[in-house]
C-alpha positions, 0 to 999 in steps of 0.5 A: 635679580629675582631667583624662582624656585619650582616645586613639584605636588605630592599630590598624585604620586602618594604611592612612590616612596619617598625615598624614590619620589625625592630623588626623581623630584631633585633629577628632574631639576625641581628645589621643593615639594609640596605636600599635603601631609595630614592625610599620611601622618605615619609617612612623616619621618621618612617625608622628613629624611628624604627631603633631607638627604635630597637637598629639597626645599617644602611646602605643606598644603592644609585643607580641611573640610569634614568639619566645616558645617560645625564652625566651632568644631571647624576653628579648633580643627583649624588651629590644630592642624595648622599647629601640627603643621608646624612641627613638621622639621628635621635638623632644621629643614621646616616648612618655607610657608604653609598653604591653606585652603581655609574656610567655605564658601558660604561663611559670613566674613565675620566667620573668615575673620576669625579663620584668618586670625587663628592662621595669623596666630599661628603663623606669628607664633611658628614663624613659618607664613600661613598664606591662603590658597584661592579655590572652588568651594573656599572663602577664595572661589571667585575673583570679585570675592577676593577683591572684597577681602583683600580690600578689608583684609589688606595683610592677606597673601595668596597662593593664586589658583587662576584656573578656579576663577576661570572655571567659576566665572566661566571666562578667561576674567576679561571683565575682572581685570582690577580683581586680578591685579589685586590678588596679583600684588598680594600673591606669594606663591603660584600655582601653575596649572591651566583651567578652561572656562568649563574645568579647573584644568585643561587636558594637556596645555602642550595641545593646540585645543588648550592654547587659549587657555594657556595664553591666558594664563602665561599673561597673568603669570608674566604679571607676577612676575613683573611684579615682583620685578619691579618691587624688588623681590629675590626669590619666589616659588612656584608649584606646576599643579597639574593633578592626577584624575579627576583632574586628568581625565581618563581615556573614555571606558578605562583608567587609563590618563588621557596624558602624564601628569609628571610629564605636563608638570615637568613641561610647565617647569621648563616652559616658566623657565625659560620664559623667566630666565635673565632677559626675558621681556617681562 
């Protein structure tokens, strides 16, 4: 039986303490948490403690950019963070993978290559997955482009961000289908947030205007999930990565969020829930 494990983002709560946030994060029924953590190194023992006394799984998320004209200076900031990734671990509980957003867009596959290879390193030497996130402005940023890479990258395993395809392409992928179900079959993780063909992320997937983009969405999911099924997988993870603005939008001429980010990832747990739960059709 395949048991699926959901993780809330860090990303858009950074001003809670982590005290407070873990234990919100536990109450509302999640197993893990998904950190980017490079941008608060100084938080790291109290991230470490409260996961701990939370009982919580984690993740972390690399994304680094700042280098990514200079590729040499890219590679070595490359290692070096995914290598201090690695430390994050208290009294054994350590990262279950990390998620990298690795690259641009614009590298050479020659380039990838060697991107890939110091991930692989990394991962072999730590024991812990380094696994490639697909998203805008990555070596991932599109659909057909991923298909060529895992063709000639066959190891490669995703963390797959459907709504970053769907707001390239402008589409919902009707005439990509082969691209997905590849990526699919190499998928480790989800992301679960909705995209619309103008955006990575629909305002609300509980409204009847995003439905479509929702549907879209639930198939390709149910796809995975499928899949897993069928090869005989135990367990998998996902992350309802609704983000905070500019991914929400604002009401117009205030800072005020057009919706609840914590509400729409709590909803996205409970809707995957009970979709995935024990004799469901897919």
């Amino acid at each position: 039986m395949l048991s699926i494990k959901y993780y809330y983002p860090r990303w858009g709560s950074e001003t809670v303490a982590w005290d407070d946030f873990a234990g919100k994060v536990k109450r509302a029924g999640f197993q893990g948490i998904e950190v980017y953590p490079l941008q608060h190194r100084h938080e790291k023992p109290d991230m470490l403690r409260a996961l701990e006394d939370h009982g919580l799984e984690f993740s972390l998320l690399h994304a680094e950019m700042k280098e990514g004209k200079d590729f040499a200076a890219y590679k070595k900031a490359l290692e070096r963070n995914l290598v201090e990734l690695t430390a994050y671990e208290r009294k054994g509980l350590r990262p279950q993978f990390i998620t990298s957003q690795t690259g641009r867009e614009y590298y050479s596959k020659d380039q990838m290559a060697e991107c890939f290879a110091i991930c692989e390193q990394v991962s072999r030497e730590s024991g812990i997955p380094v696994i490639q996130e697909t998203h805008r402005n990555k070596w991932s940023f599109a659909a057909h482009v991923v298909k060529e890479y895992l063709q000639q990258f066959p190891s490669l395993q995703l963390a797959l961000d459907l709504s970053h395809w769907v707001c390239v392409s402008e589409s919902y992928l009707e005439d990509q289908q082969d691209a997905v179900d590849l990526a699919i079959r190499h998928t480790r993780h989800l992301h679960a947030r909705v995209g619309h063909t103008q955006g990575p992320q629909v305002t609300d997937p509980r409204t009847p205007e995003n439905r479509e983009a929702l549907e879209h969405h639930l198939q390709w999911w149910d796809q995975w999930i499928a899949h897993l099924r069928a090869s005989g997988a135990t367990q998998c993870t996902i992350t309802p990565e609704f983000g905070p603005y500019p991914y929400l939008s604002y009401q117009v001429g205030s800072t005020t969020p057009v919706a609840s980010q914590w509400d729409i990832n709590c909803f996205m747990k409970t809707l995957l829930e009970r979709r995935y739960s024990l004799g469901s059709p897919v």
